[in-house]
C-alpha positions in Angstrom: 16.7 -6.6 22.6 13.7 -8.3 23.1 10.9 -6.9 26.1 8.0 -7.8 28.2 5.1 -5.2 27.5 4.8 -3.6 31.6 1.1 -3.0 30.6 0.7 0.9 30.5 0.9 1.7 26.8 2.2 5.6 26.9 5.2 4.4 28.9 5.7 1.0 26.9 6.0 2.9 23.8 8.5 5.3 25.0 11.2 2.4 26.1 10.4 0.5 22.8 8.2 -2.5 24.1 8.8 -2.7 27.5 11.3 -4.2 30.0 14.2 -6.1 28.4 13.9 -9.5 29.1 15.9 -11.5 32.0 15.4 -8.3 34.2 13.7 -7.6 37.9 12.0 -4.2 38.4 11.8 -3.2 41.7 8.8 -0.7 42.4 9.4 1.6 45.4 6.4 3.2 46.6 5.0 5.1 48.8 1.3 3.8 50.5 -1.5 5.2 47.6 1.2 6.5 45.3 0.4 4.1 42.6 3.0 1.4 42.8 0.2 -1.4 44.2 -1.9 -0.2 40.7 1.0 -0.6 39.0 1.3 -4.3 39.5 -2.1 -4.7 38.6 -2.2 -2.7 35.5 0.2 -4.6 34.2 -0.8 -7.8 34.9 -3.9 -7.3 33.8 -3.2 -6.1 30.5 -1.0 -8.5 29.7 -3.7 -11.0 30.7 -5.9 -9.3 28.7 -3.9 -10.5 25.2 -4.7 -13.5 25.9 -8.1 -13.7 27.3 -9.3 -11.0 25.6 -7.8 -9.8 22.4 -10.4 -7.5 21.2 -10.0 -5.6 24.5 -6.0 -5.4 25.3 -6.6 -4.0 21.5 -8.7 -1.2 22.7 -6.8 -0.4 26.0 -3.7 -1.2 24.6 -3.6 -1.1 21.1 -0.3 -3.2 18.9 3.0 -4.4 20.6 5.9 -2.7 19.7 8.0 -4.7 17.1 10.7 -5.6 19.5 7.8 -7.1 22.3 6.7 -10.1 22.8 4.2 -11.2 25.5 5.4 -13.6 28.8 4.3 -17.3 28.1 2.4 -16.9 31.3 1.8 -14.3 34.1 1.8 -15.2 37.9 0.9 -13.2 40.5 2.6 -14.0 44.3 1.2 -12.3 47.4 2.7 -13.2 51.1 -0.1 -12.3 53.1 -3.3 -11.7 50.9 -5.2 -14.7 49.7 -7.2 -14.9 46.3 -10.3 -13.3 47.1 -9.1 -10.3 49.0 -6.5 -9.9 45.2 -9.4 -10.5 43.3 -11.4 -7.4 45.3 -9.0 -4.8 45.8 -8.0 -5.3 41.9 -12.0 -4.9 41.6 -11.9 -1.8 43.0 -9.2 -0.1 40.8 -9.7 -1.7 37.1 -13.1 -1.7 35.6 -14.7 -4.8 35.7 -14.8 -6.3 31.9 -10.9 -5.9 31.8 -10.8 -7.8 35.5 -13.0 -10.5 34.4 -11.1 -11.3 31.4 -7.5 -9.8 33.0 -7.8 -12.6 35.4 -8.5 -15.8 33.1 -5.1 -15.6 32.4 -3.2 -14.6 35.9 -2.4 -17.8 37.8 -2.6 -16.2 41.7 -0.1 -18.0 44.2 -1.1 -17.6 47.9 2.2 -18.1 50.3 0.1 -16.6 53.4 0.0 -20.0 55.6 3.7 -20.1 55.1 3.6 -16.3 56.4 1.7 -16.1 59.4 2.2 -19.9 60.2 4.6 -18.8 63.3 1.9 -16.1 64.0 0.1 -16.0 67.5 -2.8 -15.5 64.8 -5.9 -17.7 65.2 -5.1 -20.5 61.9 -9.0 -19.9 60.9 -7.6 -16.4 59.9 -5.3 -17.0 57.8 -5.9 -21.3 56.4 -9.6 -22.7 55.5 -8.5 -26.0 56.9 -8.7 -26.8 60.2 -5.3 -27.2 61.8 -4.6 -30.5 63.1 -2.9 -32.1 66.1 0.3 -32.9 63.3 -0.2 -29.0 62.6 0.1 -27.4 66.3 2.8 -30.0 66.8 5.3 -28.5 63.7 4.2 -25.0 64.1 7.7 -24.1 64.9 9.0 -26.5 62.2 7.4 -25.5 59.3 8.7 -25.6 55.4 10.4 -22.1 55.7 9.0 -19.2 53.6 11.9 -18.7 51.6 12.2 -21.7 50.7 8.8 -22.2 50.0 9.0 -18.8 47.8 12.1 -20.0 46.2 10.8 -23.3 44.7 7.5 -21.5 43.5 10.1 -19.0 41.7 12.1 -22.0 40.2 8.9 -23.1 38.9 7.1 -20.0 37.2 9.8 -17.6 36.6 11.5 -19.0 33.6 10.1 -16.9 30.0 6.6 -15.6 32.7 5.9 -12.3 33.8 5.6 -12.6 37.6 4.3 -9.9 40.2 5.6 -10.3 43.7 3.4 -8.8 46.3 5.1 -7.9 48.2 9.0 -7.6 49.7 7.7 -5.3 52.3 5.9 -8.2 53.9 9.4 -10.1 54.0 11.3 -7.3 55.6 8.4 -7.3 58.3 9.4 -10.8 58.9 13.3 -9.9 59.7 14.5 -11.4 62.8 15.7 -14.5 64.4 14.4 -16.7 61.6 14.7 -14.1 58.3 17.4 -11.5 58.5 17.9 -8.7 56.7 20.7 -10.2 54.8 18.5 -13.4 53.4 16.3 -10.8 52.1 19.6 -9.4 50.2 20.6 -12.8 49.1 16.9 -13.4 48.0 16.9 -10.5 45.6 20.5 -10.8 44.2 19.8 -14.8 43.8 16.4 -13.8 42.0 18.5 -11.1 39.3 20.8 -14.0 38.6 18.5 -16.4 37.6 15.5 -14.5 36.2 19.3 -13.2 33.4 18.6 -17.4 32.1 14.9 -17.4 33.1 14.3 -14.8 30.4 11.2 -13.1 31.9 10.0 -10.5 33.7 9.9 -9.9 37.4 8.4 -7.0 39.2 8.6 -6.9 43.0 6.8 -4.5 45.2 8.3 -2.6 48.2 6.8 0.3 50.4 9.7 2.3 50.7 8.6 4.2 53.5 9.2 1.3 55.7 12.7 1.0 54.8 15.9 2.8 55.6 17.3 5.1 52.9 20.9 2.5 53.2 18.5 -0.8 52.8 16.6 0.8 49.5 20.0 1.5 48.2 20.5 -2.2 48.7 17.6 -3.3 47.1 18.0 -1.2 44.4 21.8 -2.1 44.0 20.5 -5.5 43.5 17.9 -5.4 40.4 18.0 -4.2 37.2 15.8 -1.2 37.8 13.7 0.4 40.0 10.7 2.5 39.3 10.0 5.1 42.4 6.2 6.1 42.9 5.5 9.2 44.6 3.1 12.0 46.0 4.3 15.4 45.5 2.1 18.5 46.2 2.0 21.7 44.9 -0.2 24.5 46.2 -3.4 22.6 47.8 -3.2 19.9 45.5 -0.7 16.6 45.3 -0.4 14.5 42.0 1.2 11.1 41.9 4.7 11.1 40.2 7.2 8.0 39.1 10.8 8.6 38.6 12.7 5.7 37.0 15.8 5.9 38.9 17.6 3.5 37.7 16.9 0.8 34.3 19.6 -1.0 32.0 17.8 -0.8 28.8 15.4 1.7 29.8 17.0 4.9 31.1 19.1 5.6 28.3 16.3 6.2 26.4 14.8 8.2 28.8 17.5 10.8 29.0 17.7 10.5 25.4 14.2 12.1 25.4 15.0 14.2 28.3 12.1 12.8 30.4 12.9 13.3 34.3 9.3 12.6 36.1 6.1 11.0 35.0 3.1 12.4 36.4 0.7 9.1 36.4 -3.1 8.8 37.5 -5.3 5.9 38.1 -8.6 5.8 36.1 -10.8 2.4 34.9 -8.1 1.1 32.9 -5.9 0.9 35.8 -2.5 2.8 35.9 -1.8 5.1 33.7 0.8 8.3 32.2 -1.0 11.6 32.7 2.1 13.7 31.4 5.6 13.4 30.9 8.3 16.5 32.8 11.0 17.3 30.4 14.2 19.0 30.9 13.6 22.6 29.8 
């Protein structure tokens, strides 16, 4: 089965390579858990293969014999333009492996289409100036989703792409977005990404989503990594549990692994130890 690399090297090597291809991987996090580094990490490091060799040698070392890396990687935030990506990845991953990371992550900005509807001031949110055409069909506007939808048409096909985040989307739910597109959005994207042949790994905070809701997220991917904060005594640690992965888990129970304990240093995201049954 051939895999996308997910970037952190420890955990990669463990699932032989990565995710198997044609899959979505939904990360459920909670806020500073480590899902948001996550995302980066990976990204990143894959980026790194191609604009830096030399480097995604030292933090990451060979790809495992059944990995290959995505054609391209694209990075899709609702509500976060370029810049504010660029400085919050800044201020997790060293600077040498942002710099040369980055060459090779194309960054898609869908935050006019977000907060077009917004009471927000446009100069928030859009560098242009809004015209009179603008004010007049700012309640007829391309849709989001549809907006989203072609972009994913586009780029998802043999790519790793990042999407930053579904927790904006659910925000959104109401007259105009329902809870239900957001279903049909992530079932339609697990259909297609099965012929795009890539890799797609979508961000949600879980904490802002009902315990039935998750379950329907999760029912609809291919796997879903859960990042956590667990304490113990007068310190907490960050923990991921991989609830659910075709292609993934069996190994993991093979190994008896239950819990990773992760941590976030200058390379980004990384394994810190691995809880086995005992």
């Amino acid at each position: 089965m051939e895999r996308i690399p997910l970037g952190i090297q420890r955990m990669d090597s463990i699932v032989n390579g990565g995710a198997p291809r044609g899959t979505v991987v939904l990360l459920s996090g909670e806020s500073g858990a480590g899902a948001r580094e996550f995302m980066y990490t990976s990204a990143l490091i894959n980026g790194l293969a191609t604009g830096d060799p030399e480097l995604h040698d030292l933090y990451y070392g060979d790809l495992a014999a059944d990995a290959t890396l995505p054609e391209e990687i694209h990075y899709v935030s609702f509500s976060a333009g370029e810049s504010q990506f660029r400085w919050e990845v800044s201020q997790t991953i060293d600077d040498e492996i942002v710099e040369a990371g980055l060459q090779a992550v194309t960054f898609h900005d869908l935050s006019t289409h977000f907060f077009h509807e917004s009471p927000l001031p446009r100069d928030w949110y859009a560098e242009r100036t809004a015209s009179v055409t603008d004010l007049r069909s700012r309640t007829d506007r391309e849709e989001l989703l549809s907006a989203f939808g072609d972009l994913m048409s586009t780029h998802g096909p043999d790519n790793l792409v990042v999407i930053d985040s579904l927790t904006d989307l659910i925000s959104t739910t109401g007259e105009e977005v329902t809870w239900s597109d957001i279903n049909y959005v992530v079932k339609g994207l697990q259909k297609a990404a099965h012929s795009w042949d890539g890799l797609i790994l979508a961000h949600v905070n879980h904490e802002t989503v009902s315990p039935e809701r998750l379950g329907q997220l999760g029912d609809a991917v291919n796997g879903t990594m859960r990042f956590e904060w667990e304490s113990g005594g007068s310190t907490r640690a960050r923990t991921l549990v991989i609830k659910q992965f075709r292609g993934v888990l069996s190994q993991l129970e093979d190994e008896d692994i239950v819990r990773f304990e992760t941590e976030i240093d200058d390379a980004g995201f990384d394994i810190s130890d691995v809880r086995k049954i005992r």
